[in-house]
NUDREN-53173 format. One record per atom (N, C-alpha, C): residue in three letters; x, y, z. Coordinates in steps of 0.1 Angstrom, whole numbers, plus 2048, in hexadecimal, padded with zeros to 3 digits. Layout:
N
ALAXYZ
...
This chain:
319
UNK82638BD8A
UNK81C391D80
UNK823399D75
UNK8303A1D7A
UNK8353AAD6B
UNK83D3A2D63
UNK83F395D68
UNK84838AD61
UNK83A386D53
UNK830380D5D
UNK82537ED52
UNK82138BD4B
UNK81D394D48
UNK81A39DD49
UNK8273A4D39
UNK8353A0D3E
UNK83D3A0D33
UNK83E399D29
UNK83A38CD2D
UNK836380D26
UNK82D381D18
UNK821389D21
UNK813388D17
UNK819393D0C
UNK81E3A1D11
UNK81F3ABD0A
UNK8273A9CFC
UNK83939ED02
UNK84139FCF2
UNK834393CEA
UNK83138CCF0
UNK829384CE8
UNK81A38ACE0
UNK814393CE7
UNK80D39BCDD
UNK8133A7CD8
UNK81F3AACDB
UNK8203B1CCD
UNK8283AECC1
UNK82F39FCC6
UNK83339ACBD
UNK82B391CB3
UNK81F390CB4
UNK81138BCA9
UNK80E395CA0
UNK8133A2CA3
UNK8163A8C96
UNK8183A4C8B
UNK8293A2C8A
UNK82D39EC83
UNK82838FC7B
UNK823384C83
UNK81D378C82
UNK80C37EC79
UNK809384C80
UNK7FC387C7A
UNK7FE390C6C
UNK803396C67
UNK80B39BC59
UNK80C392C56
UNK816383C58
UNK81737BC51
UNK80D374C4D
UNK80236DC58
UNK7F5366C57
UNK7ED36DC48
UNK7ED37AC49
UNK7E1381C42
UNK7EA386C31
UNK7F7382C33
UNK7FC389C26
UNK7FE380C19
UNK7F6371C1B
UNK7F236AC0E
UNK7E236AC09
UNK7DE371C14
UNK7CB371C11
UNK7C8380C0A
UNK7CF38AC0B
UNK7CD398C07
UNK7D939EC04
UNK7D43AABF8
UNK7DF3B3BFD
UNK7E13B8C0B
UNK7EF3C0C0A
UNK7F13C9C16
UNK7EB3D2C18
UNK7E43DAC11
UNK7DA3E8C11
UNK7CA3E0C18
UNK7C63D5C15
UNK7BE3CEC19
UNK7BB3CCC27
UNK7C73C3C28
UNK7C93BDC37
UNK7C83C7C3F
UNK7D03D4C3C
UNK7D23DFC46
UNK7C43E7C47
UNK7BC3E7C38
UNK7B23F2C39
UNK7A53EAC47
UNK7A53DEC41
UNK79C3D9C4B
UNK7A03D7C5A
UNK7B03D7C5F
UNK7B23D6C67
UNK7AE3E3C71
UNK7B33F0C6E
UNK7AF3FEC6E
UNK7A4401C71
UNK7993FFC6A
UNK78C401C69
UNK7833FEC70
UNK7823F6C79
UNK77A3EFC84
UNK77F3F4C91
UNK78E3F3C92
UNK7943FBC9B
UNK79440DC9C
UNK793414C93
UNK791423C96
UNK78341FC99
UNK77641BC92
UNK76C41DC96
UNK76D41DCA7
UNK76F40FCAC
UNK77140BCBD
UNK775416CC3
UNK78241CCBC
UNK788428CC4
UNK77F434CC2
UNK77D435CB7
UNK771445CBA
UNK765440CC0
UNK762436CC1
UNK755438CC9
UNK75743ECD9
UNK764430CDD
UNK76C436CE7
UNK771445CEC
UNK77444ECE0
UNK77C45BCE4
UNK769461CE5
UNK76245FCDD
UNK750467CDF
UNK74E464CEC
UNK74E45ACF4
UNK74C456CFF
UNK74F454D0B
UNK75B44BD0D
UNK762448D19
UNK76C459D1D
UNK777455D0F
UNK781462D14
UNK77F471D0D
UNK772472D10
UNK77247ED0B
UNK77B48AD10
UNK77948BD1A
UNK785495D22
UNK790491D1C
UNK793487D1D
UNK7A648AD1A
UNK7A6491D0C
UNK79C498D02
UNK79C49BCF6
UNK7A04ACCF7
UNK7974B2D03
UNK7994BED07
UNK7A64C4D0A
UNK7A64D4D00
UNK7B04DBD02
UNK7BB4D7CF6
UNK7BC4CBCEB
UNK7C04CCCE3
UNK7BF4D3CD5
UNK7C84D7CD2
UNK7C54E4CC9
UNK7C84DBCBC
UNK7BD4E0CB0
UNK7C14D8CA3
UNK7CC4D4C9D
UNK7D74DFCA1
UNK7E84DAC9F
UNK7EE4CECA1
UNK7EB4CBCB1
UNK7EE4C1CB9
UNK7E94B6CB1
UNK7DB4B5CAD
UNK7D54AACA9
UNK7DA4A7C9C
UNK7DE4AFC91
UNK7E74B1C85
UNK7F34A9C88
UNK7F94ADC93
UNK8074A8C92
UNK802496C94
UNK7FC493C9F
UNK7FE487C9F
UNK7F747FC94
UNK7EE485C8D
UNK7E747DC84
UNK7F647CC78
UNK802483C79
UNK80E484C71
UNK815479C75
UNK819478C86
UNK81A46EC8C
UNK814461C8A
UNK80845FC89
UNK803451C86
UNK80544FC77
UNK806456C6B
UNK806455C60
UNK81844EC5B
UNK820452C66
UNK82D44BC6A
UNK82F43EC6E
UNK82B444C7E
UNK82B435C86
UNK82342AC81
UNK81442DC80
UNK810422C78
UNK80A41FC6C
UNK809429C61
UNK802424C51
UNK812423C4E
UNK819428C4F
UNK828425C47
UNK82F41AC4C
UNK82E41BC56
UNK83840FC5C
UNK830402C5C
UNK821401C5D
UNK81F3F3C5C
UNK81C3EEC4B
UNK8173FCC46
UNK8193F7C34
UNK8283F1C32
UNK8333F9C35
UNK8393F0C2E
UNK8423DFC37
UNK83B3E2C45
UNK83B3D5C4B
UNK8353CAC46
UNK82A3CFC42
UNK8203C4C37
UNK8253C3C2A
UNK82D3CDC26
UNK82B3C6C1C
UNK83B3C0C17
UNK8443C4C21
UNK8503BAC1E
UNK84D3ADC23
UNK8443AAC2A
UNK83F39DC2E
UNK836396C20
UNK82F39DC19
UNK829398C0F
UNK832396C07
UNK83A39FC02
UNK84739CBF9
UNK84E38CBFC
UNK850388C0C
UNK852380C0F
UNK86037FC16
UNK86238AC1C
UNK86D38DC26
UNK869387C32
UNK873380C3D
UNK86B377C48
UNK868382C50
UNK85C37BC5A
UNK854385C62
UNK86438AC71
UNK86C37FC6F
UNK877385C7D
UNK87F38DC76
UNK88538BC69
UNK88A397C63
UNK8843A5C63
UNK8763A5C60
UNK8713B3C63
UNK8743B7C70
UNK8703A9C7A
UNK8713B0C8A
UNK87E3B9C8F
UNK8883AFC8A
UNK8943B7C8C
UNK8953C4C86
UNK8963C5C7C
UNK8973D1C73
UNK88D3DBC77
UNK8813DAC82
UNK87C3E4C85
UNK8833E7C96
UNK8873DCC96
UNK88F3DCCA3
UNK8963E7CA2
UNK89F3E9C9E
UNK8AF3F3C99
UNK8A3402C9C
UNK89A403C9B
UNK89440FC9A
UNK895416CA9
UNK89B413CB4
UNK89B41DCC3
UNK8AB41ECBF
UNK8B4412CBC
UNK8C5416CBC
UNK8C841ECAF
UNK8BE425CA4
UNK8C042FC97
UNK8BA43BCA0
UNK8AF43BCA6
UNK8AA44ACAA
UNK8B544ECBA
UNK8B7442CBF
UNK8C7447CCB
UNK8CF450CC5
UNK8D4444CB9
UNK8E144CCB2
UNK8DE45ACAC
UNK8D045ACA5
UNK8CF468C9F
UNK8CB473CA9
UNK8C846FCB5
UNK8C247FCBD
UNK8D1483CC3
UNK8D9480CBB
UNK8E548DCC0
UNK8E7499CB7
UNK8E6492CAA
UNK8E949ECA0
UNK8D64A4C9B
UNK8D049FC9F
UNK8BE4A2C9D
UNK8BC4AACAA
UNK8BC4A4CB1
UNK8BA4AACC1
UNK8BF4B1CCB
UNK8CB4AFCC6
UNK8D54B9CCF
UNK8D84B1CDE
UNK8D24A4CDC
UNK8D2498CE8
UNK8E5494CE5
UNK8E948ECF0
UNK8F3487CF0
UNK8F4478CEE
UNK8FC474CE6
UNK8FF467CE1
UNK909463CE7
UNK909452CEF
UNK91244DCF6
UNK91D447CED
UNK928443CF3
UNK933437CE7
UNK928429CE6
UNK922429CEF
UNK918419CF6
UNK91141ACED
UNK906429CE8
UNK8FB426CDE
UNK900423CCE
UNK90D42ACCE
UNK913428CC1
UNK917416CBE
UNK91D414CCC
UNK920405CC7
UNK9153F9CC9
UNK90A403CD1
UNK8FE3F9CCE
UNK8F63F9CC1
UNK8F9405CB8
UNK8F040ACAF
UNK8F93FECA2
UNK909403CA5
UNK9133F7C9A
UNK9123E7CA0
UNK90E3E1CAB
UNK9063D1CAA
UNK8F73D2CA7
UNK8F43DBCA9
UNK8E23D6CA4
UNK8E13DAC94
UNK8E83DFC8F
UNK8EC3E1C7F
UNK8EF3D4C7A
UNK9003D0C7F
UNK9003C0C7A
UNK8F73B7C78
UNK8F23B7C88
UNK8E83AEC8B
UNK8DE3ADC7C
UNK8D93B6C7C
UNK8D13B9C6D
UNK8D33B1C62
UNK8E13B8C60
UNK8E93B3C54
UNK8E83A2C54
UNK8EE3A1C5E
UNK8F038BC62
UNK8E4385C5D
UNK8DA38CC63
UNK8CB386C65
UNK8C5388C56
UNK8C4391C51
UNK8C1397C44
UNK8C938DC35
UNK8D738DC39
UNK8DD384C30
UNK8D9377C32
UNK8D4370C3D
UNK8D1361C40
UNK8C535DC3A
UNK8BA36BC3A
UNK8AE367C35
UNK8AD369C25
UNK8B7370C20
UNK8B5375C13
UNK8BF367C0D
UNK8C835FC16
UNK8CF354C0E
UNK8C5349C0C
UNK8BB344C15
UNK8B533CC17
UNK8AC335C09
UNK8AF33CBFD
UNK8A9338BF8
UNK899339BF3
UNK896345BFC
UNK885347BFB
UNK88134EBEC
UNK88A351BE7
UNK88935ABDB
UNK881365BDB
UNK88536CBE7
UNK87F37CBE7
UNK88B387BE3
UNK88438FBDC
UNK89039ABD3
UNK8963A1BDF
UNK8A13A8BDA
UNK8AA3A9BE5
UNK8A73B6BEB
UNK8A13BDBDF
UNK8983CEBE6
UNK8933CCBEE
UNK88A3BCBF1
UNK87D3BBBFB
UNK8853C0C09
UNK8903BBC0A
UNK8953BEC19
UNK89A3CDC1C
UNK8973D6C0F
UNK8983E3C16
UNK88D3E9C16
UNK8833E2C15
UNK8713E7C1A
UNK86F3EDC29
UNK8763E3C2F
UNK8763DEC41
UNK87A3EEC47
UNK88A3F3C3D
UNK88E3FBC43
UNK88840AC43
UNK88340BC38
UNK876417C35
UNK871416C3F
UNK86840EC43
UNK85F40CC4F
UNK862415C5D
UNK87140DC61
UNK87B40BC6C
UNK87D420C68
UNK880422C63
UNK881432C61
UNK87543BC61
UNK86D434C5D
UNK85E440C5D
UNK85D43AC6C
UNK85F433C78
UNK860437C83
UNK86943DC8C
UNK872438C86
UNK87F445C88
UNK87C456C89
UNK87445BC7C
UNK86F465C7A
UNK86146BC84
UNK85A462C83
UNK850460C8B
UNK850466C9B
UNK85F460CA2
UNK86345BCAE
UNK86746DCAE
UNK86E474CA9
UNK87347FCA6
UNK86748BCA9
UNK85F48BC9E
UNK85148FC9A
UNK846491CA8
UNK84748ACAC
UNK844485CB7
UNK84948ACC7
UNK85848BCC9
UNK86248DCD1
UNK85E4A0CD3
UNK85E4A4CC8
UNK85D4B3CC4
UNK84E4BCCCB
UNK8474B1CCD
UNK83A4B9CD3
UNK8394BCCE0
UNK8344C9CE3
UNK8384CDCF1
UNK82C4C8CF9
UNK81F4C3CF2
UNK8144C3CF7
UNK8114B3CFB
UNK80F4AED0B
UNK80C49ED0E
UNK7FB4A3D07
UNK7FB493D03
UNK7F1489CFB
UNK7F1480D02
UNK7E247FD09
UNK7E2471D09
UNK7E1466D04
UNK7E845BD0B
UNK7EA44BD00
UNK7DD44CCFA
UNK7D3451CFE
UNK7C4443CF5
UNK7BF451CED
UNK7C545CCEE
UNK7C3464CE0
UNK7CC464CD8
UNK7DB466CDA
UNK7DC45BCD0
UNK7E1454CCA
UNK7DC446CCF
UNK7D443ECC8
UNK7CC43DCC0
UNK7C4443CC2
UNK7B2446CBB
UNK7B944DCAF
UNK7C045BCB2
UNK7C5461CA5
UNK7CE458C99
UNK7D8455CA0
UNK7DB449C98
UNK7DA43FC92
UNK7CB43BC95
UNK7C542AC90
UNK7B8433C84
UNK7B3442C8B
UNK7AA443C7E
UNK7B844EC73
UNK7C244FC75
UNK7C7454C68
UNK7CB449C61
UNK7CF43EC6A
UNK7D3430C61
UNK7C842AC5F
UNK7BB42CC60
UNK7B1428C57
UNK7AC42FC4C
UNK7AF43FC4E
UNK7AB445C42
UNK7B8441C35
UNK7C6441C3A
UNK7CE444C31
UNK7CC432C2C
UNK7C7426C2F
UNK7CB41AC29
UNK7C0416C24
UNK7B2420C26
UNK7A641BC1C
UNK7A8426C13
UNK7AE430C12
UNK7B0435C06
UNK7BC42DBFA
UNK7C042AC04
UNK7CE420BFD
UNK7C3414BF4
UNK7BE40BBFB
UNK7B6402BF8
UNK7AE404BEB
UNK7A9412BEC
UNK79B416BE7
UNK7A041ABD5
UNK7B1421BD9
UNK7B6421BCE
UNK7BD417BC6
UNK7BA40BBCC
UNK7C2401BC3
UNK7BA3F7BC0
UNK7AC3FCBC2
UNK7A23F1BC0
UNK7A03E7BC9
UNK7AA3E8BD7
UNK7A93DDBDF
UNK7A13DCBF2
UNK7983E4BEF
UNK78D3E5BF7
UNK7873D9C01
UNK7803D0BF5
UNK7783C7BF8
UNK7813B7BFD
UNK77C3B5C0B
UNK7853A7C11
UNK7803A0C0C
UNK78C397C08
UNK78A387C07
UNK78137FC0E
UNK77C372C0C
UNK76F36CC14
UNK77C363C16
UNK784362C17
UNK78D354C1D
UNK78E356C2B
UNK78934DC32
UNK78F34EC42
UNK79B352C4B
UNK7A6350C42
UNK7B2355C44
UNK7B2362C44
UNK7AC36CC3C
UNK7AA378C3C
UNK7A737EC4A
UNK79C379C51
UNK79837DC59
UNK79B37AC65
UNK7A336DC66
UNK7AA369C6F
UNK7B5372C71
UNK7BC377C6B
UNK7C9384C6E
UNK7C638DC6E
UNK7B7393C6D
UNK7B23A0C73
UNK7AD3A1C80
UNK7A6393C81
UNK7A3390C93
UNK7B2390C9A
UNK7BB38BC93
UNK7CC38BC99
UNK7D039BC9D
UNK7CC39AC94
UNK7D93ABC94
UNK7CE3B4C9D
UNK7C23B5C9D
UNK7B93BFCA4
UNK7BC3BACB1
UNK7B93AECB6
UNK7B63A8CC1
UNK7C23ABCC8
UNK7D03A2CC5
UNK7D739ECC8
UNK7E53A9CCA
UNK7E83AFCBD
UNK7EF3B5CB8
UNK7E73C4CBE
UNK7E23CBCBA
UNK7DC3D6CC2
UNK7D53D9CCF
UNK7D03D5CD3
UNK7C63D4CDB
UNK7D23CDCE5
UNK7D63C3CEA
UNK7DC3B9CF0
UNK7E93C2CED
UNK7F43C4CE8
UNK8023C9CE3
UNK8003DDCEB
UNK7F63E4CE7
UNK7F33F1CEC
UNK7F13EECFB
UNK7E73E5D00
UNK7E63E5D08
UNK7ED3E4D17
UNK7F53DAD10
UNK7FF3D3D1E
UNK80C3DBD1E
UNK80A3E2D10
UNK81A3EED0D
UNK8173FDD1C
UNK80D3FAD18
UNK80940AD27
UNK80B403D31
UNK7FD3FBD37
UNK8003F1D41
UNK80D3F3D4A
UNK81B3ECD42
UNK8273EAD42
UNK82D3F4D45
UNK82D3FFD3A
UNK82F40DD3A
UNK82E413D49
UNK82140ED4E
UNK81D418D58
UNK823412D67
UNK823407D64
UNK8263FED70
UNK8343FBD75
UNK83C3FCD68
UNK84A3F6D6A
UNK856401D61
UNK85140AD57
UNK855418D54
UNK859418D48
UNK862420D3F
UNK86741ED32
UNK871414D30
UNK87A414D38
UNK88640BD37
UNK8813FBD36
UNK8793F9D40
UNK8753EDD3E
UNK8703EAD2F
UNK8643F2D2A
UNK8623F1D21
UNK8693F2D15
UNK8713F6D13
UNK87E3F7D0A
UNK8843EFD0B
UNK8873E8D12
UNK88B3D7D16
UNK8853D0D0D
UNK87A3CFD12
UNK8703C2D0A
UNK86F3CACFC
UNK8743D1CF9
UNK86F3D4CE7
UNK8763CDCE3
UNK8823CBCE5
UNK88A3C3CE2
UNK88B3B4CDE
UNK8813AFCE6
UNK87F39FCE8
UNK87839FCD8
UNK8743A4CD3
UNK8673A0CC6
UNK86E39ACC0
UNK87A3A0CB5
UNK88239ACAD
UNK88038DCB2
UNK88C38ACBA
UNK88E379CBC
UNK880370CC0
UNK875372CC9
UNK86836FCC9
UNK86136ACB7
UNK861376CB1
UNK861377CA6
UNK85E36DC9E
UNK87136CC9D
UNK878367C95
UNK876354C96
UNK870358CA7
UNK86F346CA6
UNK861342CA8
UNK857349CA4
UNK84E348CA6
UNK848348C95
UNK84E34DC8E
UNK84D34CC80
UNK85433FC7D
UNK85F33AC7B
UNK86532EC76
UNK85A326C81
UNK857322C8A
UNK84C31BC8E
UNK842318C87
UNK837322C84
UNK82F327C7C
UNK82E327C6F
UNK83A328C6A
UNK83A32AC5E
UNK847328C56
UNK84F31FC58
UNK85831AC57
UNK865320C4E
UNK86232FC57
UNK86D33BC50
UNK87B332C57
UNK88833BC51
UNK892335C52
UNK898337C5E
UNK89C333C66
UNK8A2335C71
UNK8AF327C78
UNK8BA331C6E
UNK8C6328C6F
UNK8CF32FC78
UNK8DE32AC7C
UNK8E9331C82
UNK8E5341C80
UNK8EC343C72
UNK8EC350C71
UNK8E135AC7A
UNK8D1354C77
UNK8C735AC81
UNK8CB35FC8C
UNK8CF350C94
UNK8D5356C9E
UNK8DF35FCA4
UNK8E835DC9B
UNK8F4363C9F
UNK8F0375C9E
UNK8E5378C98
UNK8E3384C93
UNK8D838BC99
UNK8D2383CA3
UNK8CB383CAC
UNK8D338ACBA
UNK8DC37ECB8
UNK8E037FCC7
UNK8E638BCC5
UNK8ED391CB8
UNK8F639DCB4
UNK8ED3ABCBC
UNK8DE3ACCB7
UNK8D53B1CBC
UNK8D03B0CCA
UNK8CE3A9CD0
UNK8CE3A8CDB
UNK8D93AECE6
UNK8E63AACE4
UNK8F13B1CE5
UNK8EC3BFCE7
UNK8ED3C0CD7
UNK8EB3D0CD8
UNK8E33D8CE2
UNK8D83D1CE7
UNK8CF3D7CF2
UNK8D73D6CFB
UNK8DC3CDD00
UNK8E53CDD09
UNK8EC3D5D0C
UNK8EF3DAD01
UNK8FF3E4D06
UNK8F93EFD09
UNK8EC3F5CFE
UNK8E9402D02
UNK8E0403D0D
UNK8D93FAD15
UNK8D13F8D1E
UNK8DA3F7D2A
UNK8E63F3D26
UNK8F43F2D36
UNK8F4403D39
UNK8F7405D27
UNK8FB419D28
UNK8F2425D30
UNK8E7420D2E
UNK8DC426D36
UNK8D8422D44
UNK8DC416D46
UNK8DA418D58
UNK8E641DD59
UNK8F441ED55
UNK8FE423D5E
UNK8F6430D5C
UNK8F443AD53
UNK8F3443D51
UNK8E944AD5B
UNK8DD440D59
UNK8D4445D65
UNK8D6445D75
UNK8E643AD7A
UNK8E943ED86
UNK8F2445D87
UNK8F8449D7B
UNK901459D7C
UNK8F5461D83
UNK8EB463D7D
UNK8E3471D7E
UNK8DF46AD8A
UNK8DE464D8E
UNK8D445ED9B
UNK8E1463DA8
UNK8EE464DA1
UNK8F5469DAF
UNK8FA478DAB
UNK8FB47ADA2
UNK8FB48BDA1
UNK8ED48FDA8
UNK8E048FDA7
UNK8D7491DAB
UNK8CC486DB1
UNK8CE483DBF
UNK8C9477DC5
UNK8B547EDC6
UNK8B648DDC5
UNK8A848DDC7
UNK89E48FDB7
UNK8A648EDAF
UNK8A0489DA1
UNK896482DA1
UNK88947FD9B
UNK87E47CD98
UNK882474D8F
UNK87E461D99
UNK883458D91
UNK87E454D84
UNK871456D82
UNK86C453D75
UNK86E45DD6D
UNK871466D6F
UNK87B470D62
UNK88846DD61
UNK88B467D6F
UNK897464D63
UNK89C456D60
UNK896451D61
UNK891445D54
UNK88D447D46
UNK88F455D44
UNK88A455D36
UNK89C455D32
UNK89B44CD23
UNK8AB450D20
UNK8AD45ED19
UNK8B945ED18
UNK8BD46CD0E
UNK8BE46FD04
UNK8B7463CF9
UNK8B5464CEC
UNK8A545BCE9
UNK8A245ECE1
UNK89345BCE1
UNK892448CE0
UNK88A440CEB
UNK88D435CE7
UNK882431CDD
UNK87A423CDE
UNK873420CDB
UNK869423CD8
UNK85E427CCD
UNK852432CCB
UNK84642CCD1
UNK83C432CD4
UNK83442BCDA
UNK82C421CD0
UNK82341ACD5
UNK81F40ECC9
UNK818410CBE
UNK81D40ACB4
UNK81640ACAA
UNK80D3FCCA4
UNK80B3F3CB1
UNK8093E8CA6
UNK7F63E9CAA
């Protein structure tokens, strides 16, 4: 069952990226996203009025400030410019990777940010998952697609406003529950992308089917389906696990687009892939030794604590 279970999860959250691509010749980006947003906070607040009301209690307006700061990171920044290096016409696995690099940038940085310790392992996983970037980045930018060469530093804006995010986040002393937020997060990325929309004149959706086919995608599939099975997982099998499979999107991705859509996926792909992959590797080896260091310094340690690593990984979801 966690075999299937991992299965369904990289594959809905890897329709992210697929679904950005689906929806990024029918509309703008402010479009796609305002209507994506907007059906979904409604669901969720009806939800927080109703179902989890309690979990709302005892939060003080600060708290709810910060994360609506939080979602304004995790997700109006990072999927604007996910969308729209994809509209520019950067492939949808290049984005994946490049948002990939984002748990081996916030490792490296919570030593001199956090006062957290940095391994030699995170550093040399942080210098292959960099390459990897580079490999993959240069393959797609040779290919011939004739996208400007700035488009490919869209991705990494993104890849940083959850870096920041992950930080922002890290800093609050007060637990939130997942499905607040959530809720907080999907109605600030609805206010902040119909204002976006509203200011560019780009409000009103297209009547093409396509349109609405990558809003059913990304709501359905991508949020709903991707949030979902991320807790699920979370709850059932712990962080590490999950930090695992973040991993898999990229290459999923990557071949699920050239499928689809007949982005480029030559040697180089691979090779820059596997670079990436690697990289998880090494710093995913560093962390179980690490965690049975501490597991024999202190055998009566509380194993799901300490599975948390020692630099901030993976942020919780944004798709």
């Amino acid at each position: 069952m966690n075999i299937l279970l991992s299965i369904a999860f990289v594959g809905a959250w890897s329709s992210g990226f697929i679904g950005a691509k689906l929806g990024s010749g029918s509309a703008p980006t402010v479009t796609l996203l305002m209507w994506r947003f907007l059906p979904l906070a409604l669901v969720l607040g009806v939800v927080a009025l109703t179902v989890t009301r309690a979990s709302w209690r005892g939060l003080t307006p600060r708290v709810l400030v910060r994360q609506a700061a939080v979602g304004a990171l995790s997700q109006s920044g990072y999927l604007l410019t996910v969308y729209y290096a994809i509209e520019l016409g950067v492939s949808s696995g290049t984005t994946a990777l490049i948002d990939g690099t984002q748990p081996l940038v916030a490792g490296a940085l919570a030593g001199p940010l956090l006062g957290l310790p940095v391994s030699r392992r995170q550093w040399l996983g942080l210098g292959l998952g960099v390459t990897g970037v580079a490999v993959v980045t240069v393959a797609d930018a040779g290919a011939g697609t004739g996208v400007a060469w700035w488009a490919y530093l869209v991705p990494f804006l993104g890849m940083l406003s959850l870096v920041a995010a992950t930080f922002l986040d890290r800093r609050s002393r007060t637990d939130v529950r997942p499905m607040v937020s959530m809720t907080v997060h999907a109605v600030t990325s609805a206010v902040v992308f119909t204002g976006l929309a509203a200011a560019t004149g780009a409000v009103a959706p297209p009547a093409s089917g396509s349109f609405w086919t990558a809003v059913v995608w990304l709501v359905v599939l991508s949020t709903f389906g991707g949030y979902g099975l991320y807790w699920l997982i979370l709850r059932r099998s712990g962080v590490t696990k999950v930090n695992t499979l973040m991993f898999l999107m990229a290459p999923v991705t990557a071949v699920w687009g050239a499928l689809m859509f007949g982005e480029p996926f030559g040697t180089q792909t691979v090779v820059g892939l596997a670079l990436g992959l690697l990289a998880v590797a090494v710093v995913h080896r560093g962390d179980r030794h690490d965690h049975h260091d501490r597991q024999e310094r202190d055998p009566h340690r509380d194993d799901q604590g300490s599975q948390q690593p020692a630099a901030p990984g993976p942020f919780t979801p944004r798709r």
